[in-house]
C-alpha positions in Angstrom: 216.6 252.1 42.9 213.4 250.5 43.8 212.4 246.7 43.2 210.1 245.8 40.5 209.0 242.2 40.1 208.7 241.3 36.3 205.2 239.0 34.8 201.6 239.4 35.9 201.1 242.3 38.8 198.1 243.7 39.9 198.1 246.2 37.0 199.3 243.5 34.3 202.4 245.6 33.7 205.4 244.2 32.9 208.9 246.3 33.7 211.9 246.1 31.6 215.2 247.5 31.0 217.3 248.9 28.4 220.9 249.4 28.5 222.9 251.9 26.4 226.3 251.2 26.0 228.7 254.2 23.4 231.7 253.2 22.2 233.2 257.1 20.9 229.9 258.5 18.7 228.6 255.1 18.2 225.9 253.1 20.4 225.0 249.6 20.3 222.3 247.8 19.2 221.5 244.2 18.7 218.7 242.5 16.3 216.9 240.0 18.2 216.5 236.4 17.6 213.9 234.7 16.1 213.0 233.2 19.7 212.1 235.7 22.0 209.3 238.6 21.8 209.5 240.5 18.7 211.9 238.6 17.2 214.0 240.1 14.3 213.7 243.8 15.5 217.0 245.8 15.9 216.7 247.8 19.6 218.9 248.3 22.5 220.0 245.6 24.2 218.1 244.8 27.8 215.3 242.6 28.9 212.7 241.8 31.9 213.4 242.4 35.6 213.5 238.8 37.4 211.9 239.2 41.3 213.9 240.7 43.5 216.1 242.4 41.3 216.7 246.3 41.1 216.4 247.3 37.7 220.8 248.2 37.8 221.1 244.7 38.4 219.3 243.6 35.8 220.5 245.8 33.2 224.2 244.1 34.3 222.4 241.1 34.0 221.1 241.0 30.8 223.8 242.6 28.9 226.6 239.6 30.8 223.5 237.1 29.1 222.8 238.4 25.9 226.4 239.7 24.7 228.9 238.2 27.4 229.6 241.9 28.4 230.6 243.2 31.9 229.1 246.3 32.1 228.4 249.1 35.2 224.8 251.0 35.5 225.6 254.1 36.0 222.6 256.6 35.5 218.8 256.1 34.3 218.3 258.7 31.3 215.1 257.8 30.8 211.9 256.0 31.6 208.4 255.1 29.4 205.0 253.1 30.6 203.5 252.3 27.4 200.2 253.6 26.2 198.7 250.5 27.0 200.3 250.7 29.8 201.3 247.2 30.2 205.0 247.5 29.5 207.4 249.9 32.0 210.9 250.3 30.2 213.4 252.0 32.4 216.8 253.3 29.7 220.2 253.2 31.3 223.5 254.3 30.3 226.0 251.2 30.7 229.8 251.2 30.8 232.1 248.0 29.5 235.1 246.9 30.9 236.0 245.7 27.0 234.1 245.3 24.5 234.8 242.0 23.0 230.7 240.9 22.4 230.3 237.7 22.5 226.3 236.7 21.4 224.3 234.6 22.7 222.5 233.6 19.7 219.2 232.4 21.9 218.4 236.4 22.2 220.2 238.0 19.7 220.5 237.3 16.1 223.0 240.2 15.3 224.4 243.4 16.6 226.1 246.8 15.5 227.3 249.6 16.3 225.7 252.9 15.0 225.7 256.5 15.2 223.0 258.4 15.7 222.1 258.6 12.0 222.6 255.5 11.2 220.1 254.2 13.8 217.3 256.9 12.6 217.9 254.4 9.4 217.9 251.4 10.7 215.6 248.9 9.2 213.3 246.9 11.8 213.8 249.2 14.7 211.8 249.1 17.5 209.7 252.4 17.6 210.4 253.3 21.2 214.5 253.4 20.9 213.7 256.0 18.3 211.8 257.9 20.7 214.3 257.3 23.2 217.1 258.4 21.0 215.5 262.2 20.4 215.3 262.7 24.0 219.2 261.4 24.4 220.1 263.9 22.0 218.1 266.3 23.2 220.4 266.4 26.6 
């Protein structure tokens, strides 16, 4: 796992991560809040990697911040630049020791847990976890 520094490099990219957490055929999702960067969408949990910080250690981060969660990183399944090439999201699947969410309603406005199905459905969704989600299935 390499380090990735988050905000203004070189290339103006910033890097990312997304964690994907199942629960038996459901996966979970949050909406965000109304304060951060694209506020009100429904996605996978994650956020930005902090200096330093390998892009597991994040992931553990950010789901302990957003939803009071102790998870493990276990594998990446997946990784996109963006076409403008200014965002680098790297997709990992997360396990819980419990699963007893507890928000922190700074990031997230809301959260759920869907099935595959139900997220293809989902109002507000960012357009990169549906592209995620074919690949997933796809494996």
């Amino acid at each position: 796992m390499s380090k990735m520094s988050t905000g203004q490099e070189s290339n103006n990219c910033m890097y990312g991560v997304v964690g994907v957490l199942r629960c038996g055929d459901r996966l979970l999702l949050i909406q965000r809040s109304d304060q951060v960067r694209a506020g009100g969408m429904w996605c996978f949990p994650g956020g930005e990697i902090e200096p330093g910080e390998t892009s597991a250690d994040a992931i553990v981060r950010e789901l302990r911040e957003e939803l009071g969660l102790n998870v493990e990183a276990r594998i990446q399944l997946w990784s996109k630049l963006s076409d403008d090439k200014r965002l680098h999201l790297e997709w990992w699947e997360v396990v819980a020791d419990g699963y007893d969410v507890r928000m922190n309603e700074a990031e997230v406005k809301a959260y759920r847990w869907l099935t595959a199905d139900e997220i293809r459905n989902q109002q507000d969704l960012l357009p990169n976890n549906l592209e995620f989600l074919d690949i997933y299935e796809a494996r």
